[in-house]
C-alpha positions as CSV (number, residue, x, y, z in Angstrom):
1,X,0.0,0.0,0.0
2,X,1.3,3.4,-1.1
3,X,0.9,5.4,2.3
4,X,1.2,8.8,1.6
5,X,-1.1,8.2,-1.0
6,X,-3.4,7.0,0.6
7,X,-4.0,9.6,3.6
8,X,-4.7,11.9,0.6
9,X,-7.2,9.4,-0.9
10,X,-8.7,9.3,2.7
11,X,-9.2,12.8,2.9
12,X,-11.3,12.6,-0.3
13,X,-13.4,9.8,1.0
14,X,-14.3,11.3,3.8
15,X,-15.5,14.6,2.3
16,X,-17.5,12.7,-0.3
17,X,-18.8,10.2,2.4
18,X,-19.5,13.1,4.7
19,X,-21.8,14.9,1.9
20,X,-23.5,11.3,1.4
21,X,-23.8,11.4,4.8
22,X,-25.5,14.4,5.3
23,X,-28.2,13.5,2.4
24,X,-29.3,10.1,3.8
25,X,-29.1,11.6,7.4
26,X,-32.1,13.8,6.7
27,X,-33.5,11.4,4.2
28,X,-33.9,8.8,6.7
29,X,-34.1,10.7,9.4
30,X,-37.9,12.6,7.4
31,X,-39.3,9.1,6.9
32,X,-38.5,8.1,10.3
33,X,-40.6,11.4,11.5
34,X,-43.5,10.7,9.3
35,X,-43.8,7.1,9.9
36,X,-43.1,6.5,13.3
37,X,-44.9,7.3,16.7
38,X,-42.0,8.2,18.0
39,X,-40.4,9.7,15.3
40,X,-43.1,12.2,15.3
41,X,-42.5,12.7,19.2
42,X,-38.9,13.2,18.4
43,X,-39.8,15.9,15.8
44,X,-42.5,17.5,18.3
45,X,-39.9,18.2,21.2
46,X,-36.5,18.5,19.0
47,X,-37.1,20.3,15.9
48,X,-38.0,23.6,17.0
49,X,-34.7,23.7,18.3
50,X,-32.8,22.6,15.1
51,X,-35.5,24.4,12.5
52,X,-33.3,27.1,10.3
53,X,-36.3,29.7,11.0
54,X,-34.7,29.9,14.6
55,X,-31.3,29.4,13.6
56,X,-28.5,27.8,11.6
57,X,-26.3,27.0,14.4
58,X,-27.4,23.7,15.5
59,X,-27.7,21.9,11.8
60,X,-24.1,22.8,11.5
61,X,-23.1,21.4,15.0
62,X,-24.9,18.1,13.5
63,X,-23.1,18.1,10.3
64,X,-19.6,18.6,12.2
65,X,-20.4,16.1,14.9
66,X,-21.4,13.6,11.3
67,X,-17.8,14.4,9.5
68,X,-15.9,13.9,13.2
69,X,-17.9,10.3,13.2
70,X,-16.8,9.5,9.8
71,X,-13.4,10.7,10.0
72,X,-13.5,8.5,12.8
73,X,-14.8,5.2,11.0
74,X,-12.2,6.2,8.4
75,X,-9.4,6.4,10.6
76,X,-10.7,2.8,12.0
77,X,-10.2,1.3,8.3
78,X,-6.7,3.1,7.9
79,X,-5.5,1.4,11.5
80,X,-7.3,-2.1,9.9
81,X,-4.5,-1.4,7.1
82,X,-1.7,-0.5,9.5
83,X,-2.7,-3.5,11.7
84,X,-2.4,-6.0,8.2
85,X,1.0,-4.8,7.1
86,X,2.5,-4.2,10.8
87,X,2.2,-8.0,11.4
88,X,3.3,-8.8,8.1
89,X,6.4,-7.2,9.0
90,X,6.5,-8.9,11.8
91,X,6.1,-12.2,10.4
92,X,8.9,-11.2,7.2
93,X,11.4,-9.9,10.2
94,X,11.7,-7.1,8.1
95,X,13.3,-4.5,11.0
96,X,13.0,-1.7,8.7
97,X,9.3,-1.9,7.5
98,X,8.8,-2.6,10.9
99,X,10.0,0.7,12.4
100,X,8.3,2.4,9.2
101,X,4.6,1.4,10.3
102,X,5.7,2.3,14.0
103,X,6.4,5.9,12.4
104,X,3.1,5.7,10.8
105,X,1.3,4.5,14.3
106,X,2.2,7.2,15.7
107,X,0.7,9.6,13.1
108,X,-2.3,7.8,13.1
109,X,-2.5,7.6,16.5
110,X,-2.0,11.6,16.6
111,X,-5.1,12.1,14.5
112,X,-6.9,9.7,16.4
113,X,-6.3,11.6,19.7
114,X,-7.4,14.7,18.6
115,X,-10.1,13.8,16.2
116,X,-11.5,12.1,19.6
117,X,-11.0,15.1,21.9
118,X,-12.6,17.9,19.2
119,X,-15.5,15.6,19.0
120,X,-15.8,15.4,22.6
121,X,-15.6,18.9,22.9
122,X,-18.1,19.6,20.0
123,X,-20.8,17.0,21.3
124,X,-20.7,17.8,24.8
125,X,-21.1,21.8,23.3
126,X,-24.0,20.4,21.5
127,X,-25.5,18.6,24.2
128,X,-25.4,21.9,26.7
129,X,-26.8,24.3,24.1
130,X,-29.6,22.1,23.3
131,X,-30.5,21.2,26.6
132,X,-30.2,24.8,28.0
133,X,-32.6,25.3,25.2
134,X,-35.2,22.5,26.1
135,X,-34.7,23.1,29.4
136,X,-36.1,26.9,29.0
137,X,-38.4,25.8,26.1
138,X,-40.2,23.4,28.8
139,X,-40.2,25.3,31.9
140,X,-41.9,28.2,30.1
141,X,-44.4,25.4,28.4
142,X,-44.8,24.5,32.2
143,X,-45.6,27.7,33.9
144,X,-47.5,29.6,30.9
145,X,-51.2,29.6,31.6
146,X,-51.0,28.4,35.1
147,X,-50.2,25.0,33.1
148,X,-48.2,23.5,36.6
149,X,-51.2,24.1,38.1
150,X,-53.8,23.6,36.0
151,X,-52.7,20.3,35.2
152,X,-54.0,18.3,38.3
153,X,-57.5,19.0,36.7
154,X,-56.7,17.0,33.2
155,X,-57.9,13.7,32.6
156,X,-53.7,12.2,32.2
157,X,-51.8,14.7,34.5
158,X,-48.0,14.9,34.0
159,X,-46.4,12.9,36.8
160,X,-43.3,15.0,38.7
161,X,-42.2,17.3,36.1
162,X,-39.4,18.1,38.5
163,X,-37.8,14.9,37.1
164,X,-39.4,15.6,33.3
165,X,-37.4,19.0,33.5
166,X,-34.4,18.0,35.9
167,X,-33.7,14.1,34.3
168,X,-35.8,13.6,31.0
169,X,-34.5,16.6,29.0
170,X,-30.9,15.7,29.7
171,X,-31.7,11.8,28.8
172,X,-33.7,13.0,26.0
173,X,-30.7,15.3,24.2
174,X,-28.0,12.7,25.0
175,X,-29.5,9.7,23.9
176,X,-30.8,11.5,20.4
177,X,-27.3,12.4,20.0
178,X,-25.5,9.1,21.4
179,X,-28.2,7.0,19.4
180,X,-28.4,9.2,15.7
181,X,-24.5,9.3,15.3
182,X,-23.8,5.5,16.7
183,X,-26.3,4.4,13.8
184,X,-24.4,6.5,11.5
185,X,-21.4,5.6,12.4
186,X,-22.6,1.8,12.3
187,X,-24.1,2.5,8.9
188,X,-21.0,3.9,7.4
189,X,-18.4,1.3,9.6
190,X,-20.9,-1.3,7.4
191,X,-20.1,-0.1,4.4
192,X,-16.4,0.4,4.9
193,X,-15.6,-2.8,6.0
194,X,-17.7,-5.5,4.5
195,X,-15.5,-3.8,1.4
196,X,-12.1,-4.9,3.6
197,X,-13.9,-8.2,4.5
198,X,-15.0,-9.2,1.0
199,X,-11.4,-8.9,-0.1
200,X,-10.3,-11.1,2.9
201,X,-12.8,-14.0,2.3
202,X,-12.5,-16.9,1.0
203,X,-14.4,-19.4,-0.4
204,X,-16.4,-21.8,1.9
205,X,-17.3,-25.6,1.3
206,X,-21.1,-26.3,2.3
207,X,-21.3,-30.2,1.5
208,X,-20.7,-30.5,-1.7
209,X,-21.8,-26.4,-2.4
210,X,-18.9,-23.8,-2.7
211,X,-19.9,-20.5,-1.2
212,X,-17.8,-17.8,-2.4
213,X,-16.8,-14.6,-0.3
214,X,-18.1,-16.5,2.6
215,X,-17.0,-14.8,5.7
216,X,-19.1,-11.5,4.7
217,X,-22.0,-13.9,4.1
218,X,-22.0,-15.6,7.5
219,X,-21.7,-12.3,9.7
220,X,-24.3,-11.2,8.6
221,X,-26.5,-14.4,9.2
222,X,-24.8,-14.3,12.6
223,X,-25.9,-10.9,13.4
224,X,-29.5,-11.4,12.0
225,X,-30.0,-14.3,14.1
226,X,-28.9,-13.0,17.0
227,X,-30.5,-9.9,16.5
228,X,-34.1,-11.7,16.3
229,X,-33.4,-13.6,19.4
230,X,-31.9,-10.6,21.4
231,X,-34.8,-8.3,20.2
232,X,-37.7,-10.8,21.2
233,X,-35.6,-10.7,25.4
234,X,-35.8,-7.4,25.6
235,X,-38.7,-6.1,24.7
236,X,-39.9,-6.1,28.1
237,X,-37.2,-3.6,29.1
238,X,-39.2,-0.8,27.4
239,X,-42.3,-1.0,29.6
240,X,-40.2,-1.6,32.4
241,X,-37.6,1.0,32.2
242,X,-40.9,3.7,32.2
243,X,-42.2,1.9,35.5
244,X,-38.9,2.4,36.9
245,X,-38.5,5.9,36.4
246,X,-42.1,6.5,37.7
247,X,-41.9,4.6,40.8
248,X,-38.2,6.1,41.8
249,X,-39.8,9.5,41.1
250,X,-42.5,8.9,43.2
251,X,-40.6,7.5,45.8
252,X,-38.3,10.3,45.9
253,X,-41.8,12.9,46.1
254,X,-43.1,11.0,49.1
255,X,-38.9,11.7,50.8
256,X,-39.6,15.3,49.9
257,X,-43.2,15.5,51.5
258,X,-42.2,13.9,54.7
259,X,-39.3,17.0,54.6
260,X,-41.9,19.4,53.6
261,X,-44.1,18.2,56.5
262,X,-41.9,17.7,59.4
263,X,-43.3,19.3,61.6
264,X,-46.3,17.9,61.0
265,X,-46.0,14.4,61.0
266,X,-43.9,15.4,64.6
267,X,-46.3,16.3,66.2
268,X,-49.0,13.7,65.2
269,X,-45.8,10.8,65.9
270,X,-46.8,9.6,62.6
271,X,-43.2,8.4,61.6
272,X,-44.5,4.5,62.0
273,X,-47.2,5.5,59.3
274,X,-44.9,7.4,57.2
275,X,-42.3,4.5,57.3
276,X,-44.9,2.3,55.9
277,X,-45.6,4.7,53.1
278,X,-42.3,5.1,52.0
279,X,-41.2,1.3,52.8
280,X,-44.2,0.3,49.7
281,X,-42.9,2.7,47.5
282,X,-39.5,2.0,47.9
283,X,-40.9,-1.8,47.6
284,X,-42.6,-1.0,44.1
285,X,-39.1,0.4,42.6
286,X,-36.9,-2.9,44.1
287,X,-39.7,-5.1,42.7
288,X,-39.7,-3.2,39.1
289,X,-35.5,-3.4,39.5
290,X,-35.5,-7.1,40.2
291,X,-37.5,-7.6,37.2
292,X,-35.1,-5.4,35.4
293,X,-32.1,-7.2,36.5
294,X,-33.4,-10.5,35.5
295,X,-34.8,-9.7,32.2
296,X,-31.0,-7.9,31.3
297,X,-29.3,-10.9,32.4
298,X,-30.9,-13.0,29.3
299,X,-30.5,-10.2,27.4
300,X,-26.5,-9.0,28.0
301,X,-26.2,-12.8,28.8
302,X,-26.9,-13.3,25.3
303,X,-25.2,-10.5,23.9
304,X,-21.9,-11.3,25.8
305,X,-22.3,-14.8,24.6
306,X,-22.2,-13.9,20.8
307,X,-19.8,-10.9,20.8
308,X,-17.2,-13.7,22.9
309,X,-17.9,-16.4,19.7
310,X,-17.6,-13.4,17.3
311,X,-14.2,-12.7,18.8
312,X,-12.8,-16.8,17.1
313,X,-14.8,-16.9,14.8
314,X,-13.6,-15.7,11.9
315,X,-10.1,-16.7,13.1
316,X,-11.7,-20.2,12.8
317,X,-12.9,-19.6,9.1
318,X,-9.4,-18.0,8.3
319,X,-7.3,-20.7,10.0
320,X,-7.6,-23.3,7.0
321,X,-6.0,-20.7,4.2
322,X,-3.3,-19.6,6.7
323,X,-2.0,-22.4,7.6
324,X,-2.5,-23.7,3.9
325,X,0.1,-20.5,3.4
326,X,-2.9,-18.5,1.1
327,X,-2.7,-15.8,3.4
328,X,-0.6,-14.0,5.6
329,X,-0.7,-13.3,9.7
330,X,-1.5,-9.9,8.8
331,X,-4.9,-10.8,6.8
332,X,-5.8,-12.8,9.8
333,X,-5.5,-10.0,12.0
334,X,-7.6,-7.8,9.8
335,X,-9.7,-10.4,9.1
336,X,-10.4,-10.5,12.8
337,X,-10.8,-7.1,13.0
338,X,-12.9,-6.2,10.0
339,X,-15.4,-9.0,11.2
340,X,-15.8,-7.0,14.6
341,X,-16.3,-3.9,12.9
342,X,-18.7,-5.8,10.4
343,X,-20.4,-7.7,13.6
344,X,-20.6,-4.5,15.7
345,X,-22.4,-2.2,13.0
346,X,-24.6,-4.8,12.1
347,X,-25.2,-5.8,15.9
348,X,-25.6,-1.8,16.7
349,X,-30.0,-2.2,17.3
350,X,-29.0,-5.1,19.1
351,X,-26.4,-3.8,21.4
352,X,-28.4,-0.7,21.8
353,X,-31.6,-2.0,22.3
354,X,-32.1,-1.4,26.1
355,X,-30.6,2.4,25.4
356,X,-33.8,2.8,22.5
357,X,-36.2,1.2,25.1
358,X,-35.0,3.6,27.8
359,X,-35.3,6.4,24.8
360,X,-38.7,5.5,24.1
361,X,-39.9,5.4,27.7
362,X,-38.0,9.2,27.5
363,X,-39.9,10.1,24.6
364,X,-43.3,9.0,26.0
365,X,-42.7,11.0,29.2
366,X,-41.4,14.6,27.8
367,X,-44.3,14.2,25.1
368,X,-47.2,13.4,28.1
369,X,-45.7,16.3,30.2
370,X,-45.6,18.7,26.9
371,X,-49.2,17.2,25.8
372,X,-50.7,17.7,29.6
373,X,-49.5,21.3,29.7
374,X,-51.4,21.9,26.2
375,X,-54.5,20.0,27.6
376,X,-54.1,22.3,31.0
377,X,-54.0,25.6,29.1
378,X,-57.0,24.5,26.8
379,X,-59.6,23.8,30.0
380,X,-62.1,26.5,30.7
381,X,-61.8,29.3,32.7
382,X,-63.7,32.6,33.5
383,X,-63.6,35.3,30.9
384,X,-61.3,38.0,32.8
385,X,-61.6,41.7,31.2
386,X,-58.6,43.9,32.6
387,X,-60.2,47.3,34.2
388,X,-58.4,49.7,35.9
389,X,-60.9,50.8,39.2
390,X,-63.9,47.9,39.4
391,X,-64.5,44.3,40.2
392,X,-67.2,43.4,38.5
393,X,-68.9,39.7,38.6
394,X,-71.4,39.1,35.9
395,X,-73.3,35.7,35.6
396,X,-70.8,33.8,37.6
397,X,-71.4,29.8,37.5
398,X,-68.9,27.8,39.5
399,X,-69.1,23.9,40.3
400,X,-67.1,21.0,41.4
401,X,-64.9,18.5,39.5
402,X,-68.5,16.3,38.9
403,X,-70.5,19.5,37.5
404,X,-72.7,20.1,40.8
405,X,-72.9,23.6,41.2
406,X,-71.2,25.7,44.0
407,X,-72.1,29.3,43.2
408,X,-75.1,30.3,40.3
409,X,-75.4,33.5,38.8
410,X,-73.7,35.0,40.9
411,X,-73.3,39.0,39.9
412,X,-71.7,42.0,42.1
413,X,-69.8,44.7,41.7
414,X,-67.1,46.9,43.9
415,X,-65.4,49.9,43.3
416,X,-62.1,51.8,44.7
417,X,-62.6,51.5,48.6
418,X,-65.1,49.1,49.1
419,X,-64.1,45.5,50.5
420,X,-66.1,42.5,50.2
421,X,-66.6,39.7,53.1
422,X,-67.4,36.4,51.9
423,X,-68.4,34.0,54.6
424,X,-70.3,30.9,54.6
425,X,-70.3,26.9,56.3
426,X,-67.2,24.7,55.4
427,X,-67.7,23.3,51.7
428,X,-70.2,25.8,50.0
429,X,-67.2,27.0,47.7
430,X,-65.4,30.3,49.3
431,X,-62.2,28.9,48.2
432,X,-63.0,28.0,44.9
433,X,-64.9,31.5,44.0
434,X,-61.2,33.2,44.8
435,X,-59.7,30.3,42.2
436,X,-62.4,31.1,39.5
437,X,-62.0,35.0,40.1
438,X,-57.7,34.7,39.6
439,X,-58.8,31.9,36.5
440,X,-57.3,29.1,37.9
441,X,-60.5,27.2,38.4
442,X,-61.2,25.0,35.3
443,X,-65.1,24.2,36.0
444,X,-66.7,27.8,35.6
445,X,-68.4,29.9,33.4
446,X,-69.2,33.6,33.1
447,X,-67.3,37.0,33.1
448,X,-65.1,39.1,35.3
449,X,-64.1,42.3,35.2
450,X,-60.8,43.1,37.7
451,X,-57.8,45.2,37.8
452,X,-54.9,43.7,35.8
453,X,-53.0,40.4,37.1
454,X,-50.0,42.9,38.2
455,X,-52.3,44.9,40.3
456,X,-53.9,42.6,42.0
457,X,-52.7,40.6,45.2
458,X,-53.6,37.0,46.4
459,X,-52.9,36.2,49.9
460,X,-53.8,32.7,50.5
461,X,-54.4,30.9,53.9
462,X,-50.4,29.8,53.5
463,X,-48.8,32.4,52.0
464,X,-45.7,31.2,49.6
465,X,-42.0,32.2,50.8
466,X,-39.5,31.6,47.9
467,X,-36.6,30.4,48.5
468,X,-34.1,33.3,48.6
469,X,-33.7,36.0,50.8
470,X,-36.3,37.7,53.6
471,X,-36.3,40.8,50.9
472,X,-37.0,38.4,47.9
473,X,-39.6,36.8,49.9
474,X,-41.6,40.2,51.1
475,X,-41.0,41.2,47.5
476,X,-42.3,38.7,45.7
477,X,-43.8,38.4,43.0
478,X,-41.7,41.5,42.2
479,X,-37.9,41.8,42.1
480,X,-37.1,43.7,44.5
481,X,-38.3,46.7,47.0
482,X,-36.6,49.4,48.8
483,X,-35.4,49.0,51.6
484,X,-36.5,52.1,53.7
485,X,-40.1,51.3,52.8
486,X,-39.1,47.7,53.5
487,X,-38.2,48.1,57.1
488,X,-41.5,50.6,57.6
489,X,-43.6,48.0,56.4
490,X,-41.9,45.1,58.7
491,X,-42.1,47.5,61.3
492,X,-45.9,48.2,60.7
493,X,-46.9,44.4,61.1
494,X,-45.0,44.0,64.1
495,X,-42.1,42.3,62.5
496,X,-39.7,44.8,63.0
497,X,-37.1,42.1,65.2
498,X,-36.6,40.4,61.1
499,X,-35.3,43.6,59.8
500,X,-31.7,42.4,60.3
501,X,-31.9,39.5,58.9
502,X,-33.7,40.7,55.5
503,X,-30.5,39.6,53.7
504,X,-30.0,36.2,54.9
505,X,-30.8,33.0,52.4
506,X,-33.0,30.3,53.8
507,X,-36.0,28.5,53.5
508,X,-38.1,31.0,55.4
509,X,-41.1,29.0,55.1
510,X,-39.8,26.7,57.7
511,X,-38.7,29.4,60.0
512,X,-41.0,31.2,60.8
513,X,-44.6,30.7,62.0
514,X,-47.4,30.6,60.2
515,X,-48.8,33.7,61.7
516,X,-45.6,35.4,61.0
517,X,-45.9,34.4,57.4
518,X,-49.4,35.9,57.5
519,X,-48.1,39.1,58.7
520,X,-45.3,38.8,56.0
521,X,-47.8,38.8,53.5
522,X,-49.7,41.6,54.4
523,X,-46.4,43.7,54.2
524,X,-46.4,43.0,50.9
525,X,-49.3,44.1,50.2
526,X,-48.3,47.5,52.0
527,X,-45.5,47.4,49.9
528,X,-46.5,46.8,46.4
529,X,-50.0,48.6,46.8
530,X,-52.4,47.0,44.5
531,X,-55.8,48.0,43.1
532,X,-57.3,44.7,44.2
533,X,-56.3,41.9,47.2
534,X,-58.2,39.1,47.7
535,X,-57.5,37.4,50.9
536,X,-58.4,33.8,51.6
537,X,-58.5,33.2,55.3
538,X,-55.8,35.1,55.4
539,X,-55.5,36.0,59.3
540,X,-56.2,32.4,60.3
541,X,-53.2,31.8,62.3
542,X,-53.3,35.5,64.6
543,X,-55.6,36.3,67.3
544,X,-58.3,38.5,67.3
545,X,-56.7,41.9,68.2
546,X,-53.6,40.9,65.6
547,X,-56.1,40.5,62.7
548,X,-58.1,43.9,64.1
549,X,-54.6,46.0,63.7
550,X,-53.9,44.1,60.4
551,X,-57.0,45.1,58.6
552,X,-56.8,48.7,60.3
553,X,-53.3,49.0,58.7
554,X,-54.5,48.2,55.5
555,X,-57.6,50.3,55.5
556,X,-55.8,53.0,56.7
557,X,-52.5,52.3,54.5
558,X,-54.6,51.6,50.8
559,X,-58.2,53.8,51.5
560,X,-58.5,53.1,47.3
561,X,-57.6,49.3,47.5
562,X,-60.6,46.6,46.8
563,X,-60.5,43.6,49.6
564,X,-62.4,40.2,48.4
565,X,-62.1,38.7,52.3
566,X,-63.2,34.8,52.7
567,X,-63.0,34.3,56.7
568,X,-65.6,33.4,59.1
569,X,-65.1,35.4,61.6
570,X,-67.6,37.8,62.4
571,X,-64.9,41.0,64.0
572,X,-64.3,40.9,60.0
573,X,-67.5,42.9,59.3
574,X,-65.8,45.8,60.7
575,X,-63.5,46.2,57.8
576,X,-66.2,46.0,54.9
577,X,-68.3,47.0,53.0
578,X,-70.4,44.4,51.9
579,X,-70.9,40.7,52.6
580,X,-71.6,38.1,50.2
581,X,-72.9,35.0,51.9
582,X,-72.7,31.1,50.0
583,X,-75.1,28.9,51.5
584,X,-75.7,25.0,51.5
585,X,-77.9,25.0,49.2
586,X,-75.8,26.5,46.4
587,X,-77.9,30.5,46.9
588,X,-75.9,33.3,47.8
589,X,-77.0,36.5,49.4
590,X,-75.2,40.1,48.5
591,X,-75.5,42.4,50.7
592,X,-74.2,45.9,52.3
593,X,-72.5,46.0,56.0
594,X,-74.2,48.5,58.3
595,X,-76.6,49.5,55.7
């Protein structure tokens, strides 16, 4: 072989192999996306990322990462080469020609090493853009429309899209890379050497049939074989692989609850109860991983078995012409090696059959999430018209989950300085009327007229404490706050001894009380003075003459703000206007305080 010569040849290989390439890449890769289920799923999640409309960029990525894979499979064939005339050298004792192919290992090895690193560098590249990508693609697909709440009212709710976000999105980018360029790279290993092996082979006696070329005729009825028996052991894996991510997520969200609840489950001593809970779940994943464990043993177990025959085999076929003196040591050692490479593009589906089910079961979660965030956004909710200085509630029909009604026709309407007191038993709906009114509640027709979302103020029974600092927290949901007013306004609902520790990280939920969290709330509505607050219970947790000076405070602080109140006590009149009572039998009753 004419060395130099060759390296030039290669170079031209691989650019006409890499345009090749690139044409049956997409080729395949559109039939694959029309006629598949998940080939469609693929093209739902990933191609608004690599769509030219958005941007060039990550094509080109692909088509470098394709010519680094081929250059690859080419240097593969050249070191098949080297391999061939290295041990003929050997066997010739020919020093010189056997210190020229060192001098040409280390070349090749050269390119090897840093064709290897730049693809590293380029995939792994790749791989972070495109998941930084998804990653903000499927948060915002989350949180638009109330979608990550919404969602527990669809018929198939997206199951812990903490691990959809945290763990599917990276599984989803690396196996679409991994899986794409290792069937390339099988595809074109294929082609490359069943060219080397055909030259190697021989002719093979059958009884009293000659079959010529044999050796590329038998690999690949060793592969097919193999391939049928090793697809039909683990097919199970995909439906089992999905269970296994669903019952370790759930397992983990039952750890997390017992956190989020530890104070709780203290005081009732319910750790016996909770240890059952998460000994189950915990049960359910060993269970689903024991059935994994076995079902991989037949199928590595058979996979181990034919890549170890695949390693004598053609060494077997070979060993009759060598020792016959028709070939040389170095045609049996690229022999060997050409019927790998042959064997392990052909075997690719095979070997990577667990990573497609595990793909799959990826595929089918991201697209559920994505699908349940869609259904989410498309349920009902009331018709909200933004007005600057009036709530206004016309025709208002709100019922459960199982279309009894809560509240019927209802209609009222405030203006700046009035506050409304909705009271009523436990169950009639007082909750639920505050969800329709902010459109989170699915089950409800009619129209609402309300100050815009930014001007208006929810203070729920619990109020939410982000994790950040106390000044985040008080802030929220804006940025930040000054912090002169922010100390007045600590000050004003008698948490004045926090004002030191406004800049300190923690989970604040945890420290303090609920009634302090209460307070905390009702700074921030001193603070980012809205047209409209509706408070749900929202003094539960103080006393008496605490929720008097709260609701003073804000009366006096905001004269012009709008109060929707749900609380049932009656020292609430005081600070209202009007009263709107929900009664068991699904009528309501509007009325004006003191009037």
């Amino acid at each position: 072989m004419n060395w130099p010569h060759e390296l030039v040849t290669s170079l031209i290989w691989i650019a006409k192999a890499w345009a090749a390439t690139l044409v049956g890449f997409a080729a395949v890769a559109a039939l694959l996306a029309r006629g598949t289920h998940w080939g469609r799923q693929f093209m739902q999640l990933g191609w608004p990322y690599f769509t030219p409309r958005r941007s060039w960029r990550p094509l080109a990525t692909v088509a470098a990462i394709l010519l680094l894979s081929i250059a690859g499979v080419r240097v593969n064939v050249l070191f098949s080469f080297w391999n061939n005339g290295f041990f003929d050298s050997m066997q010739a004792l020919n020093e010189p020609r056997f210190w020229f192919f060192m001098r040409l290992f280390a070349l090749l090895a050269t390119i090897h090493v840093v064709r290897v690193l730049v693809a590293y560098l380029v995939s792994q590249a790749f791989e972070i853009h495109w998941r930084t990508w998804m990653n903000d693609r499927l948060m915002d697909d989350w949180l638009a429309g109330s979608a990550y709440y919404r969602t527990q009212f669809v018929d198939a709710p997206g199951d812990n899209p903490d691990q959809r976000i945290q763990v599917d999105i990276g599984s989803f980018v690396s196996a679409s890379r991994t899986l794409a360029i290792g069937a390339v790279d099988a595809a074109v290993s294929l082609f490359e050497f069943s060219i080397i092996l055909w030259g190697l082979s021989g002719p093979l006696a059958i009884g009293s049939v000659e079959l010529p070329r044999a050796m590329v005729f038998v690999v690949f009825v060793y592969v097919v074989v193999a391939s049928v028996v090793a697809f039909k052991l683990g097919r199970p894996l995909i439906g089992l692989n999905f269970m296994s991510e669903k019952l370790a997520a759930d397992f983990r969200y039952a750890l997390i609850r017992v956190r989020e609840y530890a104070e709780n489950i203290a005081f009732y001593r319910g750790e016996g109860v909770e240890r059952g809970g998460l000994a189950r779940r915990f049960a359910a994943f060993i269970g689903n991983l024991w059935a994994i464990v076995f079902r991989s043993m037949k199928f590595d177990g058979f996979n181990f078995a034919v890549n170890q025959v695949a390693v004598v085999f053609p060494m077997l076929l070979q060993a009759q012409r060598f020792f016959a003196g028709a070939i040389k040591l170095g045609d049996v050692t690229q022999t060997g090696q050409a019927f790998d490479q042959v064997q392990s593009a052909l075997s690719f589906f095979r070997l990577s059959y667990d990573g497609f089910a595990q793909y799959r079961a990826v595929l089918d979660r991201l697209t559920g999430f994505v699908g349940a965030n869609e259904a989410a956004r498309a349920l009902p909710a009331v018709h909200v018209e933004e007005t600057a200085d009036t709530l206004e509630i016309v025709r208002l029909q709100v019922r459960r989950p199982d279309g009894a009604a809560l509240v019927s026709d209802l209609g009222l309407r405030l203006v700046p300085g009035q506050a409304l007191l909705v009271q009523g038993p436990s169950g009639v709906g007082k909750t639920t009327l505050l969800r329709a009114l902010a459109g989170l509640w699915p089950y409800v027709s009619g129209s609402v007229r309300r100050p815009a979302a930014e001007a208006s103020l929810f203070l729920p029974q619990r109020p939410y404490l982000p994790l950040g600092t106390l000044r985040q927290a008080l802030a929220y949901p804006a940025l930040q706050v000054a912090g002169e007013r922010l100390d007045d306004a600590l000050a004003r609902v008698q948490l004045a001894h926090l004002r030191e520790r406004v800049d300190v990280e923690a989970d604040w939920s945890r420290i303090l009380s609920l009634g302090e969290q209460q307070r905390l709330a009702f700074a921030r509505v001193l603070l980012q003075r809205p047209r409209i607050a509706f408070l749900d219970e929202a003094t539960s947790a103080t006393d008496e003459g605490l929720e008097h000076a709260l609701y003073e405070l804000l009366r006096r602080e905001l004269p012009d703000c709008m109060l929707v109140s749900v609380g049932h006590r009656s020292t609430l009149q005081a600070f209202h206007t009007h009263r709107l009572e929900l009664r068991s039998d699904r009528s309501w009753r509007f009325a004006q305080l003191g009037g």
